[in-house]
C-alpha positions as a printed Julia matrix, in Angstrom:
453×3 Matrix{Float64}:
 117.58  161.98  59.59
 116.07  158.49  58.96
 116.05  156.27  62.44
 118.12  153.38  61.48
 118.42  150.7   64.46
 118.98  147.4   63.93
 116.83  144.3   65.11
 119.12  143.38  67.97
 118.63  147.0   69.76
 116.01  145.91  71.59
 118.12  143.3   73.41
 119.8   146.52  75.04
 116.21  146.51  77.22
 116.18  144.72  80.58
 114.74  141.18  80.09
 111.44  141.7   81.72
 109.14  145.68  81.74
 106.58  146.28  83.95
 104.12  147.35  81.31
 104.05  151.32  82.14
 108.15  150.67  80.93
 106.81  149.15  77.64
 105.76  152.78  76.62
 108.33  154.91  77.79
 109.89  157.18  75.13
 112.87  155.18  75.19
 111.13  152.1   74.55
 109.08  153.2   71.83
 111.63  154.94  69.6
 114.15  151.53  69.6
 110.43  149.62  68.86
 109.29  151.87  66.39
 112.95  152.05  64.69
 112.8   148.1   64.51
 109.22  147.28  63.79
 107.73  150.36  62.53
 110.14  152.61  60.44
 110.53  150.52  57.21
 106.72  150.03  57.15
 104.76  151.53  54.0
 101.24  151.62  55.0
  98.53  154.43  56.18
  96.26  154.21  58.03
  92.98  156.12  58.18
  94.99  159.21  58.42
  96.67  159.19  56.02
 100.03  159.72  58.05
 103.11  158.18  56.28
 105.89  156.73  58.13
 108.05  159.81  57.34
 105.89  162.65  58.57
 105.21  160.88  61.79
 108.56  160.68  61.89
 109.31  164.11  61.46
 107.52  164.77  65.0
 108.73  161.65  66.85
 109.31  162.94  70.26
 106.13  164.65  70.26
 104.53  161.57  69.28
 106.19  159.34  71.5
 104.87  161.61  74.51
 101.48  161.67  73.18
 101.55  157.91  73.29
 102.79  157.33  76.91
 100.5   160.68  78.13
  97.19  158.65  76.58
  98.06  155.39  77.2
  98.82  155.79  81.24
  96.37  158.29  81.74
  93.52  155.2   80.35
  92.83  157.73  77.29
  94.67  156.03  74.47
  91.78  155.2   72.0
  92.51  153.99  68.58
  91.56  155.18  65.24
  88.49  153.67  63.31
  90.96  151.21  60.96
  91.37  151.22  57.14
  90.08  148.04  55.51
  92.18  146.34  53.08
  90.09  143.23  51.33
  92.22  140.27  49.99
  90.83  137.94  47.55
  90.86  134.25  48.03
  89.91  132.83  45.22
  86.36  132.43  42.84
  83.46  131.53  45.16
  85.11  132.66  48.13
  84.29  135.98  50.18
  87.03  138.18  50.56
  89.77  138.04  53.84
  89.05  141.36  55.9
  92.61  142.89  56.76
  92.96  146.07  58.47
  95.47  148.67  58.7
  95.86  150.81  61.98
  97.76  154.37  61.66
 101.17  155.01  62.64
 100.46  155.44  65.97
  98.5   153.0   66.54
 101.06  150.47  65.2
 104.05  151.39  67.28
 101.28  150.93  70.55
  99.94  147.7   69.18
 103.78  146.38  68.79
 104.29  147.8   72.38
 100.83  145.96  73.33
 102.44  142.49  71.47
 105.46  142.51  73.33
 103.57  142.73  76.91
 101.25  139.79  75.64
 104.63  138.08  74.43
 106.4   139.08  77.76
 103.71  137.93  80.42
 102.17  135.06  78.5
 104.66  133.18  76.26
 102.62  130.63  74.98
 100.74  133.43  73.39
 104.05  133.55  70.55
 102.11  130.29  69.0
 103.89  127.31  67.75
 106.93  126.92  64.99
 104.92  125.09  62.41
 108.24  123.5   62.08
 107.6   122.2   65.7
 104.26  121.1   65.34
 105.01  118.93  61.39
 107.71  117.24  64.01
 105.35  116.34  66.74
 103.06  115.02  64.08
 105.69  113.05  62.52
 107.32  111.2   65.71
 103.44  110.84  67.1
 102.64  108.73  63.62
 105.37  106.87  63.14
 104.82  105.6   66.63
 100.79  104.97  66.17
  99.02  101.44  65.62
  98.23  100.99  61.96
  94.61  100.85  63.34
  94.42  104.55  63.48
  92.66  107.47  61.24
  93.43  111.37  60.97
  90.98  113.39  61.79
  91.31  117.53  60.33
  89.65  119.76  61.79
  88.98  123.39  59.86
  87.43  126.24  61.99
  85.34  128.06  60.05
  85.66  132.18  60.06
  88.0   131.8   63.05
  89.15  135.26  63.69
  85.83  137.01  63.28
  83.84  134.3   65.39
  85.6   134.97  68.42
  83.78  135.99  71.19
  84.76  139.57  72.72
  83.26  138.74  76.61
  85.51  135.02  76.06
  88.36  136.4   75.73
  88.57  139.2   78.17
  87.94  136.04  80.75
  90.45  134.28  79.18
  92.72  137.23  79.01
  92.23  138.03  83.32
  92.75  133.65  83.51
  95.94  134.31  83.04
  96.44  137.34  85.4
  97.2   140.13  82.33
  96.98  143.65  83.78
  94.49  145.98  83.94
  96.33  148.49  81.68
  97.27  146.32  78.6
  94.29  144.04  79.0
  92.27  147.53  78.01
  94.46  148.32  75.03
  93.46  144.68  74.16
  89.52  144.93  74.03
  89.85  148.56  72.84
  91.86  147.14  70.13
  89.17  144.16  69.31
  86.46  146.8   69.59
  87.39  149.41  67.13
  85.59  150.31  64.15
  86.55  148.89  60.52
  86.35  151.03  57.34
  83.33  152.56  57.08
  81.21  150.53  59.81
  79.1   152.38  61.42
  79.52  150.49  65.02
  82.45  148.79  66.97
  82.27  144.81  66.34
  80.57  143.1   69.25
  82.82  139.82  68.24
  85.68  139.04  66.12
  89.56  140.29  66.08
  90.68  142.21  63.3
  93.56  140.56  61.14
  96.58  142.72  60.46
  96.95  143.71  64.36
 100.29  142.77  65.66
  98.22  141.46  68.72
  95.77  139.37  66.42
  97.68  136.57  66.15
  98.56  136.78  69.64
  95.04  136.81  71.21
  93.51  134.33  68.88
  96.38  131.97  70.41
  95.21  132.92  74.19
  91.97  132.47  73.38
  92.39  128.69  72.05
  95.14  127.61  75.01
  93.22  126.56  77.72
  91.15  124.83  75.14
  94.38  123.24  74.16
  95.01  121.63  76.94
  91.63  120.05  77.32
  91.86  118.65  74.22
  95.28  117.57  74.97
  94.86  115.83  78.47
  91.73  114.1   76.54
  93.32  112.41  73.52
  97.47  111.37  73.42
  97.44  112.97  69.98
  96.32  116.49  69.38
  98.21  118.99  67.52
  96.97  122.79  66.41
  98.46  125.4   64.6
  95.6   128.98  64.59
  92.92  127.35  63.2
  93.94  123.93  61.33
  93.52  121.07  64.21
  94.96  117.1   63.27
  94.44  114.56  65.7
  95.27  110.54  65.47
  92.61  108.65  66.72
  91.29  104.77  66.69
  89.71  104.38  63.49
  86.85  103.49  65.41
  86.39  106.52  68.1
  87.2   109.07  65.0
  83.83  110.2   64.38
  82.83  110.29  67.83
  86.33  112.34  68.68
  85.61  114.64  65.68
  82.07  115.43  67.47
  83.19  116.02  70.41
  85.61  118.62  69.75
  83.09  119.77  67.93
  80.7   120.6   70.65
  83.55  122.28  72.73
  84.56  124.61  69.81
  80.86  125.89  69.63
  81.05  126.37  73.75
  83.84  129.14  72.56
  81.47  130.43  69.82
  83.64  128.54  66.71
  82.51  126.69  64.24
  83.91  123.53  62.03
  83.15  122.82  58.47
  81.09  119.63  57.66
  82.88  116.37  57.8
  83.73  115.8   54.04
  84.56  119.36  53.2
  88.2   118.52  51.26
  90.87  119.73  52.4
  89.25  120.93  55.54
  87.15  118.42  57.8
  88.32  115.11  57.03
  88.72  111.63  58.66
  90.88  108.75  56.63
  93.02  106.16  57.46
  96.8   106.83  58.5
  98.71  104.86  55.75
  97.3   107.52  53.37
  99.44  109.91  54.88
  98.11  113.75  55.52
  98.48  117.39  53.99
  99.42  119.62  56.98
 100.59  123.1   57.14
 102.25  122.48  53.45
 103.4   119.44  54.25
 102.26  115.83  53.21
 102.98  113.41  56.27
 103.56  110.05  55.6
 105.19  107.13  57.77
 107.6   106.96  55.31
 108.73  110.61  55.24
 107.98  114.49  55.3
 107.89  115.77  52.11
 106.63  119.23  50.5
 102.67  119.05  49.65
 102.23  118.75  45.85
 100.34  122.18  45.24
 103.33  123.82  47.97
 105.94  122.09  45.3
 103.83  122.97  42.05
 103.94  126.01  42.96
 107.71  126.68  43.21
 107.99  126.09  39.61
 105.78  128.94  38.6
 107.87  131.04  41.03
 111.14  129.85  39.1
 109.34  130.7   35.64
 108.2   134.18  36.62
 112.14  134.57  37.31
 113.67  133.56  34.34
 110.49  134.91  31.89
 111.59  138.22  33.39
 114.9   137.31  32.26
 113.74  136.72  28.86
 112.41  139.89  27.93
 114.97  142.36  30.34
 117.73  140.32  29.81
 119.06  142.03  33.24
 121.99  139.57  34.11
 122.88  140.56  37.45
 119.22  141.29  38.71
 118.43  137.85  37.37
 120.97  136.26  39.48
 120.15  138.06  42.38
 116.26  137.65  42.72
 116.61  133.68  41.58
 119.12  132.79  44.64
 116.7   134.49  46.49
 113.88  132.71  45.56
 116.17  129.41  45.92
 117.78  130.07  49.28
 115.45  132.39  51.1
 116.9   135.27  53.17
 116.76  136.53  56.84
 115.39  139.66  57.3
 114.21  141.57  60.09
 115.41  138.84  62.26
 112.8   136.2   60.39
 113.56  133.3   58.01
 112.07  134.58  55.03
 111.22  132.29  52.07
 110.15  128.99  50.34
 113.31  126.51  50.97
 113.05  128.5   54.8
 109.64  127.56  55.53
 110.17  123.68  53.8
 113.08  122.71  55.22
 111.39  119.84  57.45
 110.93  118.3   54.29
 112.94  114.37  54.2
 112.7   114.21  49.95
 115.19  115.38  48.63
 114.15  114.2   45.47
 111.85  116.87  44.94
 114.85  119.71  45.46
 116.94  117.75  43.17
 113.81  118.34  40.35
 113.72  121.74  41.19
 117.57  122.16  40.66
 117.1   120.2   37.19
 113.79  122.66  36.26
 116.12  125.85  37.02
 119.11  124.2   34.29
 116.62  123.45  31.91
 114.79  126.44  32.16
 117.89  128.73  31.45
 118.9   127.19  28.59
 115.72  127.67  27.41
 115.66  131.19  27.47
 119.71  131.42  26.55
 121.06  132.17  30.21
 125.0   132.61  29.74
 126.94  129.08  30.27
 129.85  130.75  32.03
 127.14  132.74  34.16
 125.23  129.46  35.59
 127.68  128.35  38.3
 126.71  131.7   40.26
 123.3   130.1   40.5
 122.18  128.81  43.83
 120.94  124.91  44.38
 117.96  123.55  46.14
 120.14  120.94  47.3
 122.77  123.25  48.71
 120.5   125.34  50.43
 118.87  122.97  51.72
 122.06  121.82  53.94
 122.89  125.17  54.78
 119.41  125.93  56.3
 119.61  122.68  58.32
 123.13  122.44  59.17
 125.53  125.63  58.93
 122.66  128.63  59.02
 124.49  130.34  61.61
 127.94  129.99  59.6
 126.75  130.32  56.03
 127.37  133.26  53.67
 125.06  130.66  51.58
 121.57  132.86  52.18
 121.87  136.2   52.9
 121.0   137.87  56.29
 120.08  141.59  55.51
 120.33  142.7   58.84
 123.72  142.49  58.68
 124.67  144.51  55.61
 126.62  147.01  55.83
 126.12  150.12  53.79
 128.36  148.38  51.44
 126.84  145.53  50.64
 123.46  147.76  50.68
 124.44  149.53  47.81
 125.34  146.93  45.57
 121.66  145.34  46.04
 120.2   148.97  45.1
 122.12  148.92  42.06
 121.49  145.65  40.81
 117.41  146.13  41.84
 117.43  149.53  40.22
 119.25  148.34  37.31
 121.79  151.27  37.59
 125.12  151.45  37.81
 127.3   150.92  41.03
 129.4   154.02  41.06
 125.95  155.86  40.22
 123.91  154.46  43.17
 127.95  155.44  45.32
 126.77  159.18  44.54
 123.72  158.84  46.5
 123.73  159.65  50.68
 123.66  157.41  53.37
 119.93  158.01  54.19
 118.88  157.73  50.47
 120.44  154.31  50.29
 119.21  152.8   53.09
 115.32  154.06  52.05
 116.18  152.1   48.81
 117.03  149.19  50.38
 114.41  148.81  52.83
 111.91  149.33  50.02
 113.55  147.16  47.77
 114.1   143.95  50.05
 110.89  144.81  51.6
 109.12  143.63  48.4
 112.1   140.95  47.76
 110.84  139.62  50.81
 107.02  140.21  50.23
 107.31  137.8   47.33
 109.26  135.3   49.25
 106.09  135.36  51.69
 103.99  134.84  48.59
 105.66  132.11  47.17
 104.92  129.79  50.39
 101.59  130.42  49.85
  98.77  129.32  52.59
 100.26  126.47  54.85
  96.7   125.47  55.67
């Protein structure tokens, strides 16, 4: 039998663990049935999700035996290399095993639990501070962008275990930590002496500590200082930018991190406020926050991939379904998933009103049924839902709270089968559809946002 929990079982948990509670049995089965058990990957092992599954006490107990007894070591993990474009080397990801992922996630929550700040920042938090912080600044004022260069592989191992015992971690998780950072990658020969491994649910997490007290340097030092992982904006005097720009410069390299040159576009940059900035997605201007042109360029193609596919399949109901997804975003696994989700902050609404026009016109073009087109979702609409009635709204749809209803209607539209056929399958069977299907529903939705950088 499948474990099928849902996101809020964890809240069951007392409010704070000692970390020796984060990897009780207990503990781990509710994580691993709400972080781990939809999860598709392998590791170096080769162990899927199911077969560890299978033997979940036993490796439950393994867990808590290694990890209290100062054994737990983990296993050398797969590399995964994601292309970023011509010209540009590849981004490293890595994959742990099974194991290894459920301690990592127990790891995460300790990190989360004893240093909060270590969660990061809502990028929808930081595009606000940036906005109220220039709308109030002198005219006689410049941005300065800041762009550290190979940020997660330049960090320094002996750094941030100092950083990590500055703010008092204990001695057991701060070990999972640098065993974590030191563990081999694909078929390296030796552990990394520097660098944290993208794809670790602890790597966003420690790059954070590791920048925080630098943070608040920087922060007691100049009125306007914003960061979000590696992408720094500041608002400076037109005449102290350079001289900011350097010294931030110099206290990046103290913490082994690098910026690229001054002039690199799009990444170290200084000009003049009223031109307004590109940040996180986002083009700042006195006037208002709208979406960055490339962010809203690319929301067309997503739309035309949509309704091509509609072209050639001519799949009404799977049309329908994957284009108000694309429109309104979803929740899912207690996350705002999806392009309207993540631009939201935006204040032009003129651009959502083009989109809504592009979707109209683009049906018609491909001979979408008239009587069929009020079912489709609106920028506009979702939009005010998001901002205004989230909690309310049957607007955008919050998987975590289908029930096996609901669930079985999405399999048969994604599967293009028929409803009273997908009725004939079991309980189990549909919810393994499901989480596979949304799962890459949801994967796209992450796509379509593209890099915020």
């Amino acid at each position: 039998m499948a474990t099928v929990l849902t996101f809020h079982d964890l809240l069951d948990f007392p409010l704070r663990l000692t970390p020796e509670q984060h990897f009780t049995s207990d503990h781990l089965r509710r994580l691993y049935a709400t972080k781990i058990a939809r999860s598709r990957a392998t590791g170096r092992d080769g162990i899927r999700v199911a077969a560890f599954e299978q033997n979940l006490a036993d490796n439950l107990a393994t867990i808590n035996r290694k990890v209290l007894n100062g054994t737990y070591n983990f296993t050398t993990f797969k590399e995964r290399l994601l292309l970023k474009g011509a010209g540009k080397p590849p981004r490293q990801i890595c994959i742990p095993t099974v194991r290894d992922r459920l301690t990592l996630r127990a790891v995460c929550q300790i990190l989360h639990q004893n240093i909060p700040q270590s969660a990061g920042f809502s990028p929808h938090g930081v595009i606000d501070r940036v906005a109220t912080q220039l709308r109030s600044s002198p005219p006689d004022r410049s941005f300065i962008r800041i762009d550290v260069k190979e940020f997660f592989p330049s960090i320094r191992h002996a750094l941030l275990e100092t950083e990590l015992r500055t703010f008092g971690l204990d001695d057991l998780t701060l070990s999972l930590c640098m065993k974590a950072v030191r563990t081999k990658i694909g078929n390296e020969e030796t552990p990394p002496d520097k660098g944290i491994a993208q794809g670790l649910s602890i790597s966003g997490a420690l790059a954070c500590i590791y920048l925080l007290r630098f943070d608040d340097r920087q922060t007691n030092r100049f009125q306007s200082y914003f960061r979000y992982v590696d992408d720094i904006l500041m608002i400076a005097p037109t005449d102290a930018a350079e001289s900011t720009l350097e010294s931030v410069r110099r206290a990046l390299g103290r913490l082994g991190l690098k910026i690229h040159a001054l002039g690199t576009s799009g990444k170290t940059e200084i000009h003049d406020v009223a031109q307004g900035v590109d940040y996180l997605g986002y083009h700042i201007s006195r006037e208002q926050i709208s979406v960055r042109e490339t962010s809203f360029r690319r929301m067309f193609n997503n739309i035309l991939k949509v309704v091509t596919d509609y072209r050639y399949r001519r799949d009404l109901e799977r049309t329908i379904f994957r284009l108000n997804l694309k429109i309104s975003g979803c929740l899912a696994d207690g996350k705002r998933r999806g392009w309207m989700m993540f631009f939201s902050r935006t204040e032009n609404l003129q651009q959502l009103s083009h989109l809504d026009a592009f979707v109209q016109q683009q049906l018609q073009r491909v001979g979408f049924p008239n009587d069929h087109r009020p079912r489709i979702k609106r920028f506009i609409k979702s939009y005010h839902e998001i901002c205004y009635n989230l909690n309310e709204t049957a607007y955008v749809p919050k998987f975590d709270q289908y029930d096996l209803e609901e669930k079985t209607q999405v399999v048969a539209i994604l599967l293009g089968r028929t409803l009273e056929e997908i009725q004939t399958f079991s309980a189990e069977s549909i919810e393994a559809h499901f989480n596979r299907l949304i799962g890459q529903e949801v994967h796209e939705l992450e796509n379509d946002v593209g890099s915020p950088s």
